[in-house]
VOKEGU-981791 format. One line per 2 residues: their letters; for each residue x, y, z of N, C-alpha, C. Coordinates in nm, 4 decimals. Layout:
<atoms>
a	X/Y/Z/X/Y/Z/X/Y/Z; ...
</atoms>
This chain:
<atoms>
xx	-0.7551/0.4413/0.8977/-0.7029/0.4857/0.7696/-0.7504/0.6283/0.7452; -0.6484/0.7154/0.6635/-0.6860/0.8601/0.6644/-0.7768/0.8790/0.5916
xx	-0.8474/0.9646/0.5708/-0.9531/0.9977/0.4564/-0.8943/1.0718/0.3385; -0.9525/1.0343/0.2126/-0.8330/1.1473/0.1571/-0.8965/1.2799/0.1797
xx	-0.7733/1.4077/0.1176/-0.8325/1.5453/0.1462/-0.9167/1.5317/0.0321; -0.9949/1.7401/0.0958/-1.0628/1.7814/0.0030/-0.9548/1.8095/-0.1263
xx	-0.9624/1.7241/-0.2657/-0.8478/1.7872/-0.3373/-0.8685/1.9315/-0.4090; -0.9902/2.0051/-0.3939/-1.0322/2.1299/-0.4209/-0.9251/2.2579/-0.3788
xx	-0.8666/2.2000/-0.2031/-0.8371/2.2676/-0.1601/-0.6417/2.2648/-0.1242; -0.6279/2.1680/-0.1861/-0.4679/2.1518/-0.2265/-0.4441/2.2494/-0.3588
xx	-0.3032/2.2793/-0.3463/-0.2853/2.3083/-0.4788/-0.1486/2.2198/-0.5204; -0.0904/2.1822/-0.6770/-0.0072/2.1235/-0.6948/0.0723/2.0704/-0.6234
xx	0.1791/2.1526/-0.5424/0.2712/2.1427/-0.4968/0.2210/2.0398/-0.3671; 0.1189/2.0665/-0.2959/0.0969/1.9779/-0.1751/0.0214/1.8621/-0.1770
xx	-0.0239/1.8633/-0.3504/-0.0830/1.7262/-0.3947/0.0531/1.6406/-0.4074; 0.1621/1.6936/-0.4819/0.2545/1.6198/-0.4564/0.3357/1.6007/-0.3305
xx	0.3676/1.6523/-0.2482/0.3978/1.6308/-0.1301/0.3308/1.5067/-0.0314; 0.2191/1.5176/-0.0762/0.0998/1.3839/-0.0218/0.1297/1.2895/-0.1121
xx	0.1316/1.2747/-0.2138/0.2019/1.1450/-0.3063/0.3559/1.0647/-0.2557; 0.4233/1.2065/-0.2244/0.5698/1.1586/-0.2031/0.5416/1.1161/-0.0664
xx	0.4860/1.1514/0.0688/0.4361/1.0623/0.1439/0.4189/0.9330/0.1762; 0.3115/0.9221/0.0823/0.2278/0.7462/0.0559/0.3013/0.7265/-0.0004
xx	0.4393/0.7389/-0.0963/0.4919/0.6632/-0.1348/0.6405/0.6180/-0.0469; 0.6378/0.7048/0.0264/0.7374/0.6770/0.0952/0.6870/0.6037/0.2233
xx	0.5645/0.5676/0.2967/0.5237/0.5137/0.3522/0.4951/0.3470/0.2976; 0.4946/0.3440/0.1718/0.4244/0.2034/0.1101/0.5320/0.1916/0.1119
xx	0.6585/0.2400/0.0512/0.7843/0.1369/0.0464/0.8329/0.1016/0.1781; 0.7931/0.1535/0.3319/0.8998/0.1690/0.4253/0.7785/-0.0064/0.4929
xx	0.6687/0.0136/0.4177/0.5818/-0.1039/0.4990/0.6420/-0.2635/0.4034; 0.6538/-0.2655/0.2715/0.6762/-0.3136/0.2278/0.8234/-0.3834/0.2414
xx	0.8893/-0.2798/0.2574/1.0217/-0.3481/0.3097/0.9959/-0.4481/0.4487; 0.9504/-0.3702/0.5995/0.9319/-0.4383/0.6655/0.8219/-0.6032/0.6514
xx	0.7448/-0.6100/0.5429/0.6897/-0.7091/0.4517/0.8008/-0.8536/0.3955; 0.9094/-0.7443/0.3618/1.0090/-0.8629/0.3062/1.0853/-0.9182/0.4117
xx	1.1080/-0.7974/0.5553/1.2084/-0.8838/0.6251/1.1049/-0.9779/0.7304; 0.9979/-0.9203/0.7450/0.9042/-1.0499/0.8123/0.8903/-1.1729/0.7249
xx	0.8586/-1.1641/0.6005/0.8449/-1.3335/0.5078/0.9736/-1.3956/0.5347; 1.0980/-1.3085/0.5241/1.2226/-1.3847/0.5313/1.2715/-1.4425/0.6344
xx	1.2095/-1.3643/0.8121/1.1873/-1.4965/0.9289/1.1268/-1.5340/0.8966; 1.0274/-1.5618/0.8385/0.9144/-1.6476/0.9025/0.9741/-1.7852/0.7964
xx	1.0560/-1.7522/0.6986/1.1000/-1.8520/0.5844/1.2117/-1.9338/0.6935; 1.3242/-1.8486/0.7499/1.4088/-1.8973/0.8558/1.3455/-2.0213/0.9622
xx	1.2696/-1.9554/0.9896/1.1672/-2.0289/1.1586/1.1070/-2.1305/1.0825; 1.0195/-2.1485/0.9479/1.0138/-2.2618/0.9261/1.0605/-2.3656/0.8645
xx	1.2196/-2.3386/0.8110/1.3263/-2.4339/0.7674/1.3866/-2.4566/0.8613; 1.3912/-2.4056/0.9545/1.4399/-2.4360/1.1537/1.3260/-2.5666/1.1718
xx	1.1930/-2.5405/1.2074/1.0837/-2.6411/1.2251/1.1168/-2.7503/1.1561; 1.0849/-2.7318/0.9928/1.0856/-2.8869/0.9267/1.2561/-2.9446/0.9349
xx	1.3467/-2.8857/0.9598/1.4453/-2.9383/1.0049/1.4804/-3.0337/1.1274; 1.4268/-2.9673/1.2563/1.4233/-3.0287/1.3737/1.3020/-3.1908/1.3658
xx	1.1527/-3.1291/1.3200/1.0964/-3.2733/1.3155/1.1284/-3.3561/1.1814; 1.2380/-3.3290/1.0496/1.2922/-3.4325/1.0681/1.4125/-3.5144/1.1464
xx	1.4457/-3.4267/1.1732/1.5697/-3.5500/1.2521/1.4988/-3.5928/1.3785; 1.3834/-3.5136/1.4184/1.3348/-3.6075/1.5675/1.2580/-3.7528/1.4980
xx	1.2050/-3.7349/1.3816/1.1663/-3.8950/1.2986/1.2977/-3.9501/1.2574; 1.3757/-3.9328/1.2703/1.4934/-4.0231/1.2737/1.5348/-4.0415/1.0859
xx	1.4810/-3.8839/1.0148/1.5218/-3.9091/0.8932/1.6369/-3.9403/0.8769; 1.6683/-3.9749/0.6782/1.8024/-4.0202/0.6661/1.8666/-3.8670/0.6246
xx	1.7740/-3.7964/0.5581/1.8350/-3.6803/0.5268/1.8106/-3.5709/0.6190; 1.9240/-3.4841/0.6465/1.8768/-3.3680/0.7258/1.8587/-3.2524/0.6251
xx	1.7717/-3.1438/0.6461/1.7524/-3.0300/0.5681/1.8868/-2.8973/0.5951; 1.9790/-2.9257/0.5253/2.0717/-2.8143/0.5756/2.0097/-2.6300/0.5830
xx	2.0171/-2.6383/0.7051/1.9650/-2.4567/0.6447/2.0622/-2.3799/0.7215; 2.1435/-2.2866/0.5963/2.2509/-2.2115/0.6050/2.2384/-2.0595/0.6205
xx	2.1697/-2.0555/0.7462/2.0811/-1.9046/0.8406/2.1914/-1.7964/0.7972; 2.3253/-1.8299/0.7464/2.4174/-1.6743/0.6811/2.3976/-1.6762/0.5096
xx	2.3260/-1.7852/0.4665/2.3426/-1.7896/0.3053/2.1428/-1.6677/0.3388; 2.0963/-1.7399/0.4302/1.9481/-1.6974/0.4145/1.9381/-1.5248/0.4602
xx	2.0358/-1.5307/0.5592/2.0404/-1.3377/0.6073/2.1131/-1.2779/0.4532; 2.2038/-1.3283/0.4165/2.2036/-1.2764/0.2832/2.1456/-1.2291/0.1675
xx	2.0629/-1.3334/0.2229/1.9553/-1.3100/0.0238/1.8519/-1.2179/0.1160; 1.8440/-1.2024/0.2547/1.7443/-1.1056/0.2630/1.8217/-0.9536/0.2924
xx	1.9453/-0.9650/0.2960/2.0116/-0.8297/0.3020/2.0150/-0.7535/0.1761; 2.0158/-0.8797/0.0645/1.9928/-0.8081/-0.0507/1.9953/-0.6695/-0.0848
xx	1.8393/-0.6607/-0.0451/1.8210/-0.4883/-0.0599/1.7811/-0.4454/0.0491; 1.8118/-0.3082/0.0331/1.8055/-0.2531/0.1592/1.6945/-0.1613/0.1842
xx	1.6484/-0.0894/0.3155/1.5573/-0.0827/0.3072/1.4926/0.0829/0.2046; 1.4255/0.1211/0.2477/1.4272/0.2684/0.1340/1.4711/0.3745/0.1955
xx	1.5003/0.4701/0.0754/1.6348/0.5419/0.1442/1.4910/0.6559/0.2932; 1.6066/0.6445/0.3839/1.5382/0.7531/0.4718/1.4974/0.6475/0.6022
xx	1.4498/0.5078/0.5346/1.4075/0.4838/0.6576/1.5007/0.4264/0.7728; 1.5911/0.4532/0.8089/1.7401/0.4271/0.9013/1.7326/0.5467/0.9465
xx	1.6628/0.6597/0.8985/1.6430/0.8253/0.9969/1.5671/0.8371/1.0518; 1.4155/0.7312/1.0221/1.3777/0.7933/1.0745/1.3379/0.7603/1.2339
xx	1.3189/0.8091/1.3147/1.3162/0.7761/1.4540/1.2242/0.6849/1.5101; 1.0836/0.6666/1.3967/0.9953/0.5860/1.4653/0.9966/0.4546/1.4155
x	1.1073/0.4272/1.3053/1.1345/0.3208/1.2760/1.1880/0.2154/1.3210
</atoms>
């Protein structure tokens, strides 16, 4: 993790530039945050699906993997990060 600067030696303009940064870094992690919970939500309505029907339940758990890519397409990710290259 970075250290922060000396802020003595910023002036305005590049204090904000370092803000718009971290903030554009926290949203680009955070997004990737939502689309990891939303497999990992997929993979385990896949799981409790399969061991019930291998117990021979009466009900199966329908899971509708285009209703679920949906609600995670929702939103998208923040603007910029589709440019940038290391994404």
């Amino acid at each position: 993790m970075d250290v922060l600067p000396d802020f003595s030696t910023l002036d305005d303009e590049e204090l904000r530039r370092l803000i718009d940064e971290h903030v554009r870094e926290e949203e680009e992690i955070s997004y990737r945050r939502r689309l990891l919970h939303g497999r990992i939500d997929i993979l385990r309505a896949e799981l409790v699906d399969r061991i019930k029907r291998r117990h021979g339940g009466d009900e199966t758990l329908a899971v509708d993997i285009d209703r679920l890519t949906e609600i995670l397409a929702h939103k998208g990710p923040p603007p910029g990060l589709l440019d940038d290259p290391e994404a």
